[in-house]
C-alpha positions as CSV (number, residue, x, y, z in Angstrom):
1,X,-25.4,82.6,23.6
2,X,-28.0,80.4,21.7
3,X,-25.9,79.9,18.6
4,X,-22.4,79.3,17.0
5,X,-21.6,79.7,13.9
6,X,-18.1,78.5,12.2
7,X,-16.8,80.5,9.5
8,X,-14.2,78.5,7.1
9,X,-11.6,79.3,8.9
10,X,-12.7,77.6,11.7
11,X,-13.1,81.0,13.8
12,X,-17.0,80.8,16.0
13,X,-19.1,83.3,16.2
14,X,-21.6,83.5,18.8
15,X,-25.0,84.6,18.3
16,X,-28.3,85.9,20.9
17,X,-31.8,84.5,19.1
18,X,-34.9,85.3,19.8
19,X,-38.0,83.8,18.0
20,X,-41.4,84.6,17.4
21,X,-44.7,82.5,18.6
22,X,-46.0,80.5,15.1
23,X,-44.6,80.3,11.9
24,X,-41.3,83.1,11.2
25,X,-41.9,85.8,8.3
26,X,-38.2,85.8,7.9
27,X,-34.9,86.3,9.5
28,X,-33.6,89.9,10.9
29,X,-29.9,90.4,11.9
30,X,-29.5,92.8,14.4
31,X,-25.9,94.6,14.6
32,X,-25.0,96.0,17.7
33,X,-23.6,99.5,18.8
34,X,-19.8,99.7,20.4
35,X,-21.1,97.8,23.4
36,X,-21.6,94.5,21.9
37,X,-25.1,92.7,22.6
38,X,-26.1,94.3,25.7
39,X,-30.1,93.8,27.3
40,X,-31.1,96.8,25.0
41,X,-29.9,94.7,21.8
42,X,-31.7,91.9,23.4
43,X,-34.9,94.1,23.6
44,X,-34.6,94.9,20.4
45,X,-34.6,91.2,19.3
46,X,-37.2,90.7,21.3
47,X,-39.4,94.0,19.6
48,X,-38.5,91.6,15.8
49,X,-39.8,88.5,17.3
50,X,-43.2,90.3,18.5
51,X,-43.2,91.1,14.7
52,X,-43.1,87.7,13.6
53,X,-39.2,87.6,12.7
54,X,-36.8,85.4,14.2
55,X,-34.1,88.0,15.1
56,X,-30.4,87.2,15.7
57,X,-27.5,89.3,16.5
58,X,-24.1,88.4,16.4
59,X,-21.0,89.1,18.5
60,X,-19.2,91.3,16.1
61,X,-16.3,91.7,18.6
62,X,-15.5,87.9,18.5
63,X,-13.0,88.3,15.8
64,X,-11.0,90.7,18.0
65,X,-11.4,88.7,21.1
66,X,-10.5,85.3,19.8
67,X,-13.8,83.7,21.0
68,X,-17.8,82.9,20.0
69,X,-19.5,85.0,22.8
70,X,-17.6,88.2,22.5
71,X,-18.0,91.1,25.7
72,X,-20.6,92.9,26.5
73,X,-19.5,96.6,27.8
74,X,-20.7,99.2,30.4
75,X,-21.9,102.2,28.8
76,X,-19.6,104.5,29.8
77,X,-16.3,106.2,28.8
78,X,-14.0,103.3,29.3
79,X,-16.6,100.8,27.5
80,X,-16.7,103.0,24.9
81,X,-12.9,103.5,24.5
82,X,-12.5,100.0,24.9
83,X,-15.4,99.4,22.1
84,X,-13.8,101.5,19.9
85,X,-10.3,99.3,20.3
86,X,-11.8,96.4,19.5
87,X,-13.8,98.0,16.5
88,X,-10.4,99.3,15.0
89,X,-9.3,95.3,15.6
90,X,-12.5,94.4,13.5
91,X,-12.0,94.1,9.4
92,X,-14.7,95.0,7.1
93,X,-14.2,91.2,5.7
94,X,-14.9,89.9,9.2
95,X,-18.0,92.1,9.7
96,X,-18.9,90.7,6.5
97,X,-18.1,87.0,7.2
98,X,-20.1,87.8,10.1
99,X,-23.4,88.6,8.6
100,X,-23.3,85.7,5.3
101,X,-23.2,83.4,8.7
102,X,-26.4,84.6,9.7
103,X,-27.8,84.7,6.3
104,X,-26.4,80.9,5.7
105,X,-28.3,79.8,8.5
106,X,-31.3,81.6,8.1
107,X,-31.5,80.2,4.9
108,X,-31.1,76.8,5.7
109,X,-34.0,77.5,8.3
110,X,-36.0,78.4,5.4
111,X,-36.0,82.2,5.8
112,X,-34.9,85.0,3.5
113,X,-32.8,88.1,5.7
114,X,-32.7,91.4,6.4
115,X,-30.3,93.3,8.6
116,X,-30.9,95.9,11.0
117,X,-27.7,97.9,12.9
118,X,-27.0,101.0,15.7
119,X,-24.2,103.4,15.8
120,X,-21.3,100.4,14.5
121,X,-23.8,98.5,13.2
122,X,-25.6,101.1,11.1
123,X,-22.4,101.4,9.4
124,X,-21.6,97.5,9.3
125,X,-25.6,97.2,8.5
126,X,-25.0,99.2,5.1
127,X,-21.6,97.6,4.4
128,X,-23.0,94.0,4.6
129,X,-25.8,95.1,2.1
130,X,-23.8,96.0,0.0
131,X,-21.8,92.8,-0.4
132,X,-24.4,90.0,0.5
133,X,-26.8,89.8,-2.4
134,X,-29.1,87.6,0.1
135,X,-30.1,90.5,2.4
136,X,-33.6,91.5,1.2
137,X,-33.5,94.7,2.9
138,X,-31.5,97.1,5.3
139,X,-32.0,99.6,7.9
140,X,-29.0,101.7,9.2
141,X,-29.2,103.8,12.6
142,X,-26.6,106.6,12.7
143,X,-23.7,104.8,11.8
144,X,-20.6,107.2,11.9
145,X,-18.7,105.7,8.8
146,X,-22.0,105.6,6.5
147,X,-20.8,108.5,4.7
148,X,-17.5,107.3,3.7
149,X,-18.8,103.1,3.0
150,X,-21.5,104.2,0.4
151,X,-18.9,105.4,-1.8
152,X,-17.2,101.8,-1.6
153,X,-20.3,100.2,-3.2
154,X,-24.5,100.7,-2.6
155,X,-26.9,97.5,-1.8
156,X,-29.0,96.4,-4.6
157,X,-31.9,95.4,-2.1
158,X,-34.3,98.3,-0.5
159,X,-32.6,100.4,2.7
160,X,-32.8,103.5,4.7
161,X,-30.6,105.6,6.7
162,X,-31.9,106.9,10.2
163,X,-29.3,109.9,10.9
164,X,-29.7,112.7,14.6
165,X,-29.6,116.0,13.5
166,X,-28.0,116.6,17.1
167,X,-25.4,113.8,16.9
168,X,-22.1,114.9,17.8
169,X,-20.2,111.8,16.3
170,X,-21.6,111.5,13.1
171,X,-21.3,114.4,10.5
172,X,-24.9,114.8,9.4
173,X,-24.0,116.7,6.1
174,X,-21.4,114.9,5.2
175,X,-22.8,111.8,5.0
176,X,-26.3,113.3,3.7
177,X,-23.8,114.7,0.5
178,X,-22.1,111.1,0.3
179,X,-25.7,109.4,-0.3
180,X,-27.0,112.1,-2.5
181,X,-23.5,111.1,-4.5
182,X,-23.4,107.9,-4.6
183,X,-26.6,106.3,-3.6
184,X,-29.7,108.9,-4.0
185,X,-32.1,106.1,-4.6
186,X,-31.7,105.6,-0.4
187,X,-34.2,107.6,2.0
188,X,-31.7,109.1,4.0
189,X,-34.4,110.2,7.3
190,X,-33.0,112.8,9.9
191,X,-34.5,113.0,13.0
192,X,-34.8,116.2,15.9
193,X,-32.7,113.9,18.3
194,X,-29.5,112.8,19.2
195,X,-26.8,109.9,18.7
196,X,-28.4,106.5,20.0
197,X,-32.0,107.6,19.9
198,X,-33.0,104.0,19.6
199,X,-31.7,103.2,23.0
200,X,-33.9,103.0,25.4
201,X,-31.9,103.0,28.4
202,X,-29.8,105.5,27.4
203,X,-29.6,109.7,28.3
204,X,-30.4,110.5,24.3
205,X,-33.4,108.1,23.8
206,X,-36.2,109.6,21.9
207,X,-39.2,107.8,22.0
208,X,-40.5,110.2,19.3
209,X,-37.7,109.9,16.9
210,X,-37.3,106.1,17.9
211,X,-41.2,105.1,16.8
212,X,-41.0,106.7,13.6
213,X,-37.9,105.3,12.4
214,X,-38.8,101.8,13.4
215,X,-42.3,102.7,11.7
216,X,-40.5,103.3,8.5
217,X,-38.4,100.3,9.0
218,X,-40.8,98.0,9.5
219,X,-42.6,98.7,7.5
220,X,-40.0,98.2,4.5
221,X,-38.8,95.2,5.6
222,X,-42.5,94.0,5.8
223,X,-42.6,95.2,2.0
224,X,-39.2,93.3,0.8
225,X,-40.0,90.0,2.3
226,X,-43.4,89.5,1.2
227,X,-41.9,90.3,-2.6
228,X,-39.7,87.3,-1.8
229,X,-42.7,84.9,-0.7
């Protein structure tokens, strides 16, 4: 844990950084799937910083757990049944307190934000968007509640939507309908993969599927912040 952040409550939240060699193009928040921030999350902080962002990613599952550095969970049946406890023990206000933390201190480190989530954190990715004016940009990975959070408001800032046109836990129509609803202006992307094929270390990576989409992401985050410089 290499930072801890106090909300106004007085509740810490704990936070893995990486940062880049030289001078930071900006800040990217990196929300984690239902396993918390496990060595691939830590890669994936690690791929930001090699792109010149300092990349943070928060232990969303300290709110349930009462303290900074949350839990990291085997991937597995009972550490995704025990993810999905502690997600239903998570409010959309505290996933949202969670990320303006991250923004708060980026910004007083002199760096505008963007936010970047799997599975959960697609869907917390898009929700914190869409209530933190700050975040310059957003890119969501197959998160399963997507389709029902756009219809409770859209970002103002640029985003994308990475969907798995094999994913068993996500419906892919459904939430394709939801953004052509309520936000068309957002590239809704779906790949010839499966559910978490961003992971690296996991049975349903797709290196394929997983280049492309970080392509498109980086390069619209690459796009957002230098309109901010």
């Amino acid at each position: 844990m290499d930072l801890v952040l106090q909300a106004v409550d007085g509740h810490e939240v704990g936070a893995f950084v990486e940062k880049p060699k030289g001078k930071a193009r900006g800040c990217v928040v990196v929300l984690h799937e239902a396993f918390g921030v496990t060595p691939h999350i830590k890669s994936v902080c690690a791929d930001y910083a090699g792109q010149g962002y300092v990349a943070v990613a928060p232990h969303l599952f300290s709110w349930a757990l009462g303290k900074a550095g949350g839990t990291v969970l085997g991937q597995d049946k009972d550490g995704l049944d025990e993810g999905r406890r502690l997600i239903g023990l998570t409010s959309k206000e505290q996933i949202i307190e969670t990320v303006r933390l991250c923004v708060d201190w980026a910004r007083a480190e002199g760096l505008k934000t963007a936010v970047v989530g799997y599975c959960w954190g697609g869907s917390c990715s898009y929700l914190a968007a869409a209530n933190i004016k700050d975040i310059v940009a957003a890119s969501c990975y197959y998160g399963g509640w997507l389709w029902e959070i756009v219809a409770w408001g859209q970002p103002e800032c640029p985003r994308m939507v990475h969907l798995a046109r094999l994913d068993r836990y996500i419906p892919l129509e459904k939430t394709i309908a939801a953004f052509s609803q309520y936000d068309p202006g957002c590239p809704v992307f779906a790949y010839d993969a499966d559910h978490g094929f961003n992971r690296d270390d996991g049975k349903t990576y797709e290196p394929e599927a997983a280049r492309l989409a970080r392509e498109r992401t980086l390069e619209m985050f690459e796009r957002a912040f230098s309109l901010q410089s």
